[in-house]
C-alpha positions in Angstrom: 50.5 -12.5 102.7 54.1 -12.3 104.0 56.3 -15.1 103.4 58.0 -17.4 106.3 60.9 -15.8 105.0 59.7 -12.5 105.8 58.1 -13.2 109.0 61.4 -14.6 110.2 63.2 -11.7 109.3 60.5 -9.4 111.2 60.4 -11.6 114.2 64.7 -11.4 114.2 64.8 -7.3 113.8 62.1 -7.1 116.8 64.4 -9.2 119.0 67.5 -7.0 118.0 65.4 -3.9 119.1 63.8 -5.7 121.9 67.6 -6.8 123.4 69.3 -3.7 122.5 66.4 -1.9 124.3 66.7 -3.5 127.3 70.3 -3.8 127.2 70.9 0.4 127.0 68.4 1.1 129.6 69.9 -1.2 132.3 73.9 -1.3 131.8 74.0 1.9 129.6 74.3 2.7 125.4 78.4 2.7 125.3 78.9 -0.2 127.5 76.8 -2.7 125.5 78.5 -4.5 122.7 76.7 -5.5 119.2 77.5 -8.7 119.9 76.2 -8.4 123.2 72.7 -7.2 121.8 72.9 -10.5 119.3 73.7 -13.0 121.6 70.4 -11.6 123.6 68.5 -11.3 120.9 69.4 -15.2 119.7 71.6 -14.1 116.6 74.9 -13.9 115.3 76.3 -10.1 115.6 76.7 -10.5 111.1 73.1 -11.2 111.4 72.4 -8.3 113.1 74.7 -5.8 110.8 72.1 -7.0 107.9 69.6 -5.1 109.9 71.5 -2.4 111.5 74.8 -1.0 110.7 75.8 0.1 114.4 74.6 0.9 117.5 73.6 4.7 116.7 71.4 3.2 114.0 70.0 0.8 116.8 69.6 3.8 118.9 67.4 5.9 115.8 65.1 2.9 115.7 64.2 3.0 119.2 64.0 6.1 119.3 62.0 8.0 116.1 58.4 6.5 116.2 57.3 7.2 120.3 59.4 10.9 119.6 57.6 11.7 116.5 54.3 10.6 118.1 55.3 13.2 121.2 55.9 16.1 118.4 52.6 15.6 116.8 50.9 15.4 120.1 52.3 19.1 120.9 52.0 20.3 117.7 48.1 19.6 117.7 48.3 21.5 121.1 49.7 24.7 119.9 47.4 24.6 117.0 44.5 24.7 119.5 42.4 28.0 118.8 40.6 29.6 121.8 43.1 28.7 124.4 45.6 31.2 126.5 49.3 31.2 125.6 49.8 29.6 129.2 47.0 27.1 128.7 49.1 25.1 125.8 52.3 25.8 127.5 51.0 24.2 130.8 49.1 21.4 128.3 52.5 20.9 126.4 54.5 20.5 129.3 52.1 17.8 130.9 52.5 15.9 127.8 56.3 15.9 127.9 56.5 15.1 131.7 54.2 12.6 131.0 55.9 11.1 127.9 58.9 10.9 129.9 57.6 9.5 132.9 55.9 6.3 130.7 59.4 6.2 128.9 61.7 5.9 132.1 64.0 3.7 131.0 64.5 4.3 127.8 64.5 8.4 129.0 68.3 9.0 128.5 68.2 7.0 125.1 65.8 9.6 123.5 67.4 12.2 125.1 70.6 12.2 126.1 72.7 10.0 124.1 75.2 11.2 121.5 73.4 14.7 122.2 74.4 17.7 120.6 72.9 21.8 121.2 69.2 22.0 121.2 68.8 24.7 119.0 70.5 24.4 115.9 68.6 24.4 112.8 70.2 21.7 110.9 71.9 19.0 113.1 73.8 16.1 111.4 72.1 13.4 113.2 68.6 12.1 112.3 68.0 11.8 116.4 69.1 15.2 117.4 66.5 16.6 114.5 63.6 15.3 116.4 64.9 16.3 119.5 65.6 19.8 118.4 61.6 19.9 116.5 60.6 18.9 120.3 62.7 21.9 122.0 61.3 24.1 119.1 58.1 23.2 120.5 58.5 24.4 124.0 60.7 27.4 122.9 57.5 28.5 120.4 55.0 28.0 123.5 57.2 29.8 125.6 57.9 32.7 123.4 53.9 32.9 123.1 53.5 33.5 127.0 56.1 36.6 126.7 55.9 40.2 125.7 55.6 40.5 121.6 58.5 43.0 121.7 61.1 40.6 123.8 64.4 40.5 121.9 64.6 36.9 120.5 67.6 35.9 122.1 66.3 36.9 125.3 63.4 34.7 124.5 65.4 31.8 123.6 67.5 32.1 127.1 64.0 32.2 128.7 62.8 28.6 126.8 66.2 26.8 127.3 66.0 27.7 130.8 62.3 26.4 130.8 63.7 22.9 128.9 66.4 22.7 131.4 63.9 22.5 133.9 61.6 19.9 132.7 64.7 17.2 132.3 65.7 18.0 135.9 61.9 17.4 137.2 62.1 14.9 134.9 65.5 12.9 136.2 64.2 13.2 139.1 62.3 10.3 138.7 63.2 8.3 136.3 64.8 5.8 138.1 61.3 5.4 140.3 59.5 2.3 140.5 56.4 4.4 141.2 53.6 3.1 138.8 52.9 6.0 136.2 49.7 6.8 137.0 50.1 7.1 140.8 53.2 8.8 140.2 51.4 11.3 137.7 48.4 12.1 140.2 51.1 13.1 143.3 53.3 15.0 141.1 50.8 16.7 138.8 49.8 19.6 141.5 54.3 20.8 141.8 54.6 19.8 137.7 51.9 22.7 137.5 53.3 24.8 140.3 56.5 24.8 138.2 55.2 26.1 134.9 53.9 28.8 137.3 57.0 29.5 139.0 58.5 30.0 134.9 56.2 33.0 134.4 56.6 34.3 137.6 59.9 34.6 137.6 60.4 35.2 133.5 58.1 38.0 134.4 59.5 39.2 136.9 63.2 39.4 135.0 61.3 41.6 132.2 60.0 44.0 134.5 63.5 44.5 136.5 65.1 45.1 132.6 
């Protein structure tokens, strides 16, 4: 059984991640101060540095557990046997969308912030690794819808073209105060339409070539 000790200090990290949470999603990650996140979260800002040593660390913590649980819902996707190339791609993109839709404001935390490129193999930041394992994603089910004998370059244009545009469908609405599912349900017929539009028009590239 945990001690009062440890409860206390439980309850105190939770309201440091609850604050800072709230705090980056309504006035922005480099506006907020830590000792703006402490005096919301009903500590000193040396109180706080016990439990995290800056804001990117704040930011890691918010950010690892829901986009590790969004890899490993993808990755059991494209393990899938039995299913078209464009049946997990269409399936993996739903999940994203939809990830990022119940995440709205907290959207440009897992994404955006102290970003770097999408596909390098060994970033320097924790955060950008888990982004980059979530891009890998898409750019294996994309490569999986094209022709075996695609150069892999080309195929990597093809899937950050294809990530592009699921952040812009994305940022469309993530400042929407449309309730998820309701928004899910309208969108869900151009969200497929889109994927559609992909392999149309990546198809239609590799023919012209």
């Amino acid at each position: 059984m945990a001690s009062k000790q440890e409860i206390r200090s439980e309850e105190t990290k939770r309201a440091i991640l609850t604050a800072a949470a709230d705090l980056f999603a309504t006035r922005g990650f480099d506006t907020v101060s830590i000792r703006e996140i402490a005096k919301a979260a009903g500590c000193s800002h040396t109180t706080l540095y016990i439990y995290f040593k800056d804001k990117e660390a704040l930011l890691h913590h918010l950010s690892k557990e829901p986009l590790q649980g969004l890899t490993l819902q993808m990755e059991e996707t494209l393990s899938k046997q039995g299913r078209t190339p464009e049946e997990n791609l269409r399936e993996i993109s739903s999940q994203f969308i939809h990830f990022c839709m119940r995440n709205r404001t907290m959207y440009t935390l897992f994404f955006m912030i102290k970003a770097t490129r999408i596909d390098v193999a060994e970033p320097d930041k924790e955060l950008q690794t888990l982004r980059n394992q979530l891009f890998d994603l898409l750019r294996q089910a994309v490569r999986r819808c094209l022709p075996s004998d695609i150069e892999e370059e080309k195929a990597l244009a093809h899937a950050r073209i294809y990530f592009y545009t699921l952040h812009g469908i994305v940022g469309t609405y993530t400042h929407s105060e449309e309730p998820l599912d309701s928004l899910m349900e309208r969108l869900a017929p151009t969200f497929a339409l889109s994927v559609d539009v992909f392999l149309a028009g990546s198809q239609k590239i590799m023919n012209r070539e």
